[in-house]
C-alpha positions in Angstrom: 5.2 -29.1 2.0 3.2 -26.4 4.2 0.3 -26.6 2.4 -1.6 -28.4 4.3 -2.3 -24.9 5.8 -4.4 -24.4 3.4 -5.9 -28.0 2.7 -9.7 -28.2 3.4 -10.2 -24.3 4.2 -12.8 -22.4 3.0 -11.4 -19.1 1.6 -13.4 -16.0 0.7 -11.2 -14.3 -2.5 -12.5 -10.5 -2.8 -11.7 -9.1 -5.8 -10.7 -10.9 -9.0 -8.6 -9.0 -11.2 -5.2 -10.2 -12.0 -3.7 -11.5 -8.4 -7.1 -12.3 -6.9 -7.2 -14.9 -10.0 -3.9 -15.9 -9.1 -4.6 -16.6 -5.1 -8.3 -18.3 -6.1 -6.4 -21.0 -8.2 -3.0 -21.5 -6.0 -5.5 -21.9 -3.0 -7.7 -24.3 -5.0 -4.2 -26.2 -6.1 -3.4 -26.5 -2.4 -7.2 -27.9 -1.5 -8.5 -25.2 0.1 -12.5 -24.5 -1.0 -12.6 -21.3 -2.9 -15.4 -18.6 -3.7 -14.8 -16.0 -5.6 -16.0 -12.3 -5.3 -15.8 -9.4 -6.8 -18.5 -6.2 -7.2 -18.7 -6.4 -10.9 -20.6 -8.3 -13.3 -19.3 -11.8 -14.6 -19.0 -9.6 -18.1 -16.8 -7.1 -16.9 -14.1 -9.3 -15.4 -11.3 -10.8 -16.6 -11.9 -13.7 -19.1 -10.0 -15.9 -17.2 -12.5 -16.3 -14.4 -14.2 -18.8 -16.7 -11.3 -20.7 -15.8 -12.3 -20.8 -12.0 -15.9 -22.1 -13.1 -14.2 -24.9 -14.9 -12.8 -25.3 -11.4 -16.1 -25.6 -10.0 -15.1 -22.6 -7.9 -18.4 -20.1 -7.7 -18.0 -17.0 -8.2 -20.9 -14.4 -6.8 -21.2 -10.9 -7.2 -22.7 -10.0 -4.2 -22.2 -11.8 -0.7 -25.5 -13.5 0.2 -26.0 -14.7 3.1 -25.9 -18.1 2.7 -22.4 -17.8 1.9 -21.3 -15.5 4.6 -22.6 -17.8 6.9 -21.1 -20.5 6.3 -18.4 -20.6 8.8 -15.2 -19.3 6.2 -11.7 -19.7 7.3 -10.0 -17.3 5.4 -10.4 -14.2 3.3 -7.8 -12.9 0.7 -8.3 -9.7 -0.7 -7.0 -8.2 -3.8 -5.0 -5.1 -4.0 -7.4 -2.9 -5.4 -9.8 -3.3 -3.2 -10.9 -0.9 -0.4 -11.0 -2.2 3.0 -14.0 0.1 4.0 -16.2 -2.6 2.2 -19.0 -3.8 4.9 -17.7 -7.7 4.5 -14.8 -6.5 6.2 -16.7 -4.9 9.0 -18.6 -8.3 9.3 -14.8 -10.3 8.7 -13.6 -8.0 12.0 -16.8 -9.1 13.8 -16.1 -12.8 13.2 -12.8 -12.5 14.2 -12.1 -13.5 10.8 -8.2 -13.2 9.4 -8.2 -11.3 6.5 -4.8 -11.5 4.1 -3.6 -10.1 0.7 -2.6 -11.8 -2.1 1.0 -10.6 -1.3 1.3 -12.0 2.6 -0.7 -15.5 0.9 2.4 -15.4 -1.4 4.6 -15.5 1.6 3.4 -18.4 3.1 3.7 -20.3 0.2 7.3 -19.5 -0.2 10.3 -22.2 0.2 12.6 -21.6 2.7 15.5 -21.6 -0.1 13.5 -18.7 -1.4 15.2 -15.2 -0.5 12.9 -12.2 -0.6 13.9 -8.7 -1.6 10.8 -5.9 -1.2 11.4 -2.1 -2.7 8.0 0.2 -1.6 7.7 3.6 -1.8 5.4 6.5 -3.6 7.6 7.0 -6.4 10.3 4.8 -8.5 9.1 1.0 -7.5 9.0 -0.3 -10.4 12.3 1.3 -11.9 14.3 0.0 -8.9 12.5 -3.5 -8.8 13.2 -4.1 -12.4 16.9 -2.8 -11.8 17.6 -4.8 -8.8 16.5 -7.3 -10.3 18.9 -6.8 -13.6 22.1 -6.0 -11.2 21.3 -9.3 -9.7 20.8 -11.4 -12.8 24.3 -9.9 -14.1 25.7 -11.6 -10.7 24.7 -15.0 -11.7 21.7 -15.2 -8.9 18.7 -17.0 -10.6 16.3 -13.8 -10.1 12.8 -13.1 -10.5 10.1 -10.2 -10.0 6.7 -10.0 -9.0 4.0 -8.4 -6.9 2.9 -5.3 -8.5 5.5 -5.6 -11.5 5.7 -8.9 -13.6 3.5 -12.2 -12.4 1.2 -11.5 -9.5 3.3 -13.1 -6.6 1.4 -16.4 -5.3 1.7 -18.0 -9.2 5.7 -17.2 -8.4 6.2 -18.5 -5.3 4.2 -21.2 -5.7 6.2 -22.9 -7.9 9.7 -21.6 -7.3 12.0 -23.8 -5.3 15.0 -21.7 -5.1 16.3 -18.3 -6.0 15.7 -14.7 -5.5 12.8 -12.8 -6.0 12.3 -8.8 -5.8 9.2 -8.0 -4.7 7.8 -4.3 -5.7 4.8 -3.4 -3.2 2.3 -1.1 -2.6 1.1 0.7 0.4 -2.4 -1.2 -0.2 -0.8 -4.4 -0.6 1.4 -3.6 2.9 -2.1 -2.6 4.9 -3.1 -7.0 4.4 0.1 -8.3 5.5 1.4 -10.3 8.9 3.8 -12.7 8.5 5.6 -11.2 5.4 9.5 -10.7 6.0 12.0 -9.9 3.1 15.6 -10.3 4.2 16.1 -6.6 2.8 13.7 -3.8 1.7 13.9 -0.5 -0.1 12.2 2.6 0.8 12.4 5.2 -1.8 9.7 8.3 -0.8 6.8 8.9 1.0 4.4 11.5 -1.0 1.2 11.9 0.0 -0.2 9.9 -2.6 -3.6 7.2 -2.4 -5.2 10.0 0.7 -8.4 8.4 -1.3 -7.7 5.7 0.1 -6.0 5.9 3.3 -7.7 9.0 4.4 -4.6 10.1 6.7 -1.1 10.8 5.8 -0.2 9.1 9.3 -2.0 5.9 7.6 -0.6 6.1 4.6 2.9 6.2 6.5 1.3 3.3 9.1 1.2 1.3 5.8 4.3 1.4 4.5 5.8 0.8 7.7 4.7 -2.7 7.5 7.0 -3.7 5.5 9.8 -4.2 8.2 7.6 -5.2 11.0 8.6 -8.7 10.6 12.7 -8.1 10.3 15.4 -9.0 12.6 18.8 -7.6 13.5 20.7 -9.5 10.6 17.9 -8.0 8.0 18.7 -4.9 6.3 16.2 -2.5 5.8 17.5 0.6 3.2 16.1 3.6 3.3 16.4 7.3 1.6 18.1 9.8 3.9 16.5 12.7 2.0 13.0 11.9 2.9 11.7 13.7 6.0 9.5 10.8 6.7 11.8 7.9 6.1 14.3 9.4 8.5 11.7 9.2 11.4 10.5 5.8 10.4 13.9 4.4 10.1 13.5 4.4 13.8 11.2 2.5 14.5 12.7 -0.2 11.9 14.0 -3.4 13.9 16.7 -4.4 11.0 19.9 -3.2 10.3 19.3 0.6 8.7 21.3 1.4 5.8 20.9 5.1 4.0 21.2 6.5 0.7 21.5 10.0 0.0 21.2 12.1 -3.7 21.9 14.8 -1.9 24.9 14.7 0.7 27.7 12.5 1.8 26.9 10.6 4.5 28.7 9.3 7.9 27.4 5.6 7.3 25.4 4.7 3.8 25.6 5.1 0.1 25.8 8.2 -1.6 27.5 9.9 -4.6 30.9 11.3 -4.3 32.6 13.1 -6.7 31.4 11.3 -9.6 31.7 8.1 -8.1 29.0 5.9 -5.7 30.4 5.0 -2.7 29.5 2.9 0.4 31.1 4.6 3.5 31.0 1.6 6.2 32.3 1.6 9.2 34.8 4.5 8.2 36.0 2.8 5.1 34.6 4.2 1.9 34.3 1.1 -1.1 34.0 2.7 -4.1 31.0 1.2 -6.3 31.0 2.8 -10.0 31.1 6.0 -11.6 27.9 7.7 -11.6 28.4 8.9 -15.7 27.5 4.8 -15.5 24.6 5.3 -15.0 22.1 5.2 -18.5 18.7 6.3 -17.1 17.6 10.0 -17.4 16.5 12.0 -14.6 17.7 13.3 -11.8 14.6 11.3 -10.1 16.4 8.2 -11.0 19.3 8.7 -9.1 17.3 7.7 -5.8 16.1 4.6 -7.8 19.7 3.4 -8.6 21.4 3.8 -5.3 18.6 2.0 -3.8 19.0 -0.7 -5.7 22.8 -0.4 -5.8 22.3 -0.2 -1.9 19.9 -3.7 -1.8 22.0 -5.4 -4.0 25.3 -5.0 -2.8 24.2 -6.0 1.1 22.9 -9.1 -1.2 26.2 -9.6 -2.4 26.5 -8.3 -5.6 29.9 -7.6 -7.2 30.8 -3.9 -7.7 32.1 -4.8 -11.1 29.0 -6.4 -12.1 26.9 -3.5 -10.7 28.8 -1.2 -12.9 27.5 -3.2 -16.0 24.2 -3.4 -15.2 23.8 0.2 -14.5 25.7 1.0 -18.2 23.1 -1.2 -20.1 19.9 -0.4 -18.0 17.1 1.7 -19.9 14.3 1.6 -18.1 11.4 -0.1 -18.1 7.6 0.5 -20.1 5.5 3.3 -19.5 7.9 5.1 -17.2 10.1 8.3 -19.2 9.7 5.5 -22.1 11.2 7.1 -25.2 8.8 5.8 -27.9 10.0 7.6 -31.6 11.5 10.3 -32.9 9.8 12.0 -35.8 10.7 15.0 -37.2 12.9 16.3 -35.0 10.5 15.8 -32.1 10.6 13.1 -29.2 7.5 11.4 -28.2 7.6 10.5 -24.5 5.4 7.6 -22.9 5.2 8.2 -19.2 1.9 6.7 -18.5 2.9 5.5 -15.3 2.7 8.8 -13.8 0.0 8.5 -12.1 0.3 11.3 -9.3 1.5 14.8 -9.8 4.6 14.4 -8.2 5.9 11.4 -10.2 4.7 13.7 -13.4 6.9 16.9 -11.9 9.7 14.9 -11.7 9.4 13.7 -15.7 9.0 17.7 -16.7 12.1 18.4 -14.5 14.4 15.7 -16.6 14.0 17.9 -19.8 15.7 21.5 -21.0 13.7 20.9 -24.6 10.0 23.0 -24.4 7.6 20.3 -23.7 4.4 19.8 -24.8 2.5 18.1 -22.2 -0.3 15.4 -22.4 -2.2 15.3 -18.7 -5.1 14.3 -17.2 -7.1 11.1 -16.1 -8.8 9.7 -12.1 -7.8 12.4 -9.2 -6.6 10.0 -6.6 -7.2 12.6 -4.4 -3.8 14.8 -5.0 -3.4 18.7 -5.1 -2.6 20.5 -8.8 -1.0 23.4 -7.2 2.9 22.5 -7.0 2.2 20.7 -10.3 0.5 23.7 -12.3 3.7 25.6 -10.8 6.3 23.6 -12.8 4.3 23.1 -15.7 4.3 27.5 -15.9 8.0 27.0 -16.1 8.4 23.9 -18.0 5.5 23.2 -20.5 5.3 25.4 -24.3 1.5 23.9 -24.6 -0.7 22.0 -22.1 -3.3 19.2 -22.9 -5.4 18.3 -20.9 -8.4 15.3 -20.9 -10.5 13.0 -18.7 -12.3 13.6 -15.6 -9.8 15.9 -13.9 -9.3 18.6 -16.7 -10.9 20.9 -14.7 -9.0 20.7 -11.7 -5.9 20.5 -13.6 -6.9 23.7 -15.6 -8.0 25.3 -12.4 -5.1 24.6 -10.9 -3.0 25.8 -13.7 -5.1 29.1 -14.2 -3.7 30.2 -10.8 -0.1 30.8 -12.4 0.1 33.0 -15.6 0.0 30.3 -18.1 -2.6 30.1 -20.3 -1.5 27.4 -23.3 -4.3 25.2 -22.5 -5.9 22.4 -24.9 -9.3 20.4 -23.6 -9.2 17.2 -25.2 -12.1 14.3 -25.4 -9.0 11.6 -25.7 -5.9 10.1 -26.1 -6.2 10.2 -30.2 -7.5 14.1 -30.2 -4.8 14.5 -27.7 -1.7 12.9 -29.7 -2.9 14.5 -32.7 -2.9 17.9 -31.3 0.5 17.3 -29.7 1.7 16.5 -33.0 0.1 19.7 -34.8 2.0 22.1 -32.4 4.9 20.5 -31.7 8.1 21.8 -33.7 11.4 20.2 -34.0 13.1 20.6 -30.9 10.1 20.3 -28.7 9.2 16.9 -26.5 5.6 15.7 -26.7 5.2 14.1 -23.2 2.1 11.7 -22.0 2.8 12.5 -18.1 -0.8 12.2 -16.9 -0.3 13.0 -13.1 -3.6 10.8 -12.7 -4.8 7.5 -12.9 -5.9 5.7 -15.7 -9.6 4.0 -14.7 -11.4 6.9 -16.0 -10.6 5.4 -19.7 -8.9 2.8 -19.7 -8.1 -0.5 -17.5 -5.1 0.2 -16.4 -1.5 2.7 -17.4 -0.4 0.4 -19.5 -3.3 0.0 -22.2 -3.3 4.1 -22.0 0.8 4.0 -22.5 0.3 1.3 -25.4 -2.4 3.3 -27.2 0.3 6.4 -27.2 2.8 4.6 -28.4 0.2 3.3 -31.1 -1.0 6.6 -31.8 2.8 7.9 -31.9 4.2 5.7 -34.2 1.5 6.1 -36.3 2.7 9.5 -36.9 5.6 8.0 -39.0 3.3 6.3 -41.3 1.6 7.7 -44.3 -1.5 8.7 -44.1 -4.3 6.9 -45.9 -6.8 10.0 -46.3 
């Protein structure tokens, strides 16, 4: 179909973790001639890179220059991957285009494809995974992918019709050009990832991008409560709609009474009671009236969004409620991977908390955080590489119930020592993962391991 586009180019992929594996072999499939790259050693990658040298695609570990030289066409970067590296520089030089996996995605898509995109700092994957659920319960063949699910070009590539919610982040947003989703969601703007985009005015740049491409007709919906979403609503060339947790609003969706309404054009549809609503967390609020929001200017039935939103629970890693043992709840919430996501998990509980925290800085500030957990948290535990900040941070207030831990085991096993019936033991790291582990979710997985195990009698 269009993929001639791609036929007989040679394409540069950078990076080859889980979607830069995914773009190398949908570009091979279309006849482009691939090389992959990525900093590490062959060893430390993913084991299904062998499947690109059965492909007879190379795959280097450092750009010689041989290959730079050789007049490329294309390059795709991964996600991850910073774009301070000196090939982009020398990409910039050459005039070269450089893409992400997610905008390659987009030009693989059929037109009978629609696209749904939900960004923000906060609550992505919640409302991607929702949206996607509400949808499903209306009958529309649905799918999800991007940052959540199957990295994005293995979906489209195949998919001839449907509708797919697309969760993306700000470092998948700085690659694109061409991508255009009949509606997004914008949750929150924090000032997370400053490692990597240096400015909050980037950061904000980034995110932007995700409605450059929409149209009048579009709809582009966006939290009222957010000081920076309000400003950059303005620049948005689609149809704006607003949610609010907070207030009623003249135009948008918001809660009223107990009920979620849509107030349009003076006439206020009522959506579903809000006591529908199974996730916990006043945090989650924003979540479901986006996705109430997106799904409804889809086309979704208010009856059918009620349902969803009675039988939704959540999704892994995120305020994931893993075994109660006794009389104490062990909470997974690995995906907390800033301080703000991890205040907003320690504000959904009255029980004391015990708190498991700790992991990569991405470059945040402890200080609001060490303030909540002073109110929140009966015992702190902390590990990884920014215990120290963490416990500098916390030493500021006046609490001083703070555990140094090597690791996850030492950690649950402590948790489980102090906690008394009552109490919530709560992985909420506030970091990221990468300083032991691959990623949140084999950190979340070894809690719940280590949690369950609790239950079990012990061998010794």
């Amino acid at each position: 179909m269009y993929h001639h586009m791609f036929a007989g180019q040679k394409v540069l992929v950078v990076g080859l973790a889980r979607s830069g594996l995914a773009a190398a072999q949908s570009l091979y499939k279309l006849g482009a001639r691939v090389i992959g790259y990525d900093q590490k050693r062959i060893e430390e990658l993913d084991p299904a890179v062998k499947e690109l040298e059965q492909l007879n695609i190379p795959v280097v570990n450092q750009l010689e220059p041989d290959i730079i030289n050789e007049s490329l066409d294309l390059i795709v970067v991964s996600p991850g991957v910073p774009l301070s590296l000196p090939v982009f520089d020398w990409a910039r030089q050459q005039g070269l285009p450089v893409i992400g996996e997610l905008e390659l995605a987009y030009r693989l898509k059929k037109p009978q494809v629609d696209l749904l995109a939900v960004t923000g700092t906060n609550g992505k994957t919640t409302t991607t995974a929702l949206l996607r659920y509400i949808l499903e319960k209306n009958g529309y063949a649905a799918y999800y992918g991007g940052n959540i699910g199957l990295p994005l070009t293995s979906l489209l590539e195949k998919l001839t019709e449907g509708v797919v919610v697309v969760e993306v982040s700000s470092f998948q947003l700085e690659t694109v050009d061409q991508f255009h989703p009949g509606i997004c969601g914008l949750l929150n703007i924090t000032p997370d990832h400053l490692d990597r985009h240096k400015t909050m005015q980037a950061y904000v740049e980034a995110k932007s991008r995700i409605f450059k491409q929409q149209q009048p007709g579009d709809y582009a919906v966006f939290n009222f409560d957010d000081d920076y979403l309000r400003q950059l609503a303005e620049k948005c060339p689609a149809d704006v709609v607003f949610f609010s947790t907070q207030q009623s609003l003249p135009e948008g969706f918001f809660i009223d009474g107990n009920i979620i309404v849509y107030r349009h054009k003076g006439v206020d549809i009522q959506i579903c009671p809000a006591g529908d609503i199974r996730l916990r967390g006043q945090h989650n609020l924003e979540n479901v009236l986006c996705a109430v929001a997106m799904s409804y200017l889809y086309g979704a039935r208010p009856a059918m969004i009620s349902d969803a939103l009675k039988t939704f629970t959540g999704v892994r890693h995120r305020m994931e409620e893993v075994i109660y043992h006794q009389g104490v709840l062990y909470v997974n919430d690995s995906k907390a991977t800033n301080p703000e996501s991890a205040i907003k998990a320690l504000q959904s509980f009255d029980q004391p908390i015990i708190l498991i925290a700790g992991g990569r800085n991405k470059g945040s500030d402890f200080a609001e955080f060490a303030r909540v957990i002073a109110e929140k948290v009966r015992e702190l535990i902390i590990l990884g590489e920014a215990r120290s900040e963490i416990k500098d941070a916390v030493m500021k207030t006046s609490f001083r119930n703070i555990h140094e831990v090597n690791d996850l085991t030492e950690a649950v096993r402590l948790a489980s020592q102090l906690a008394v019936a009552g109490d919530v033991v709560l992985l909420s790291p506030a970091c990221a993962s990468w300083d032991q582990f691959p990623s949140y979710e084999n950190r979340g997985d070894l809690f719940c391991e280590l949690a369950r195990s609790l239950s079990q009698p012990s061998l010794d």
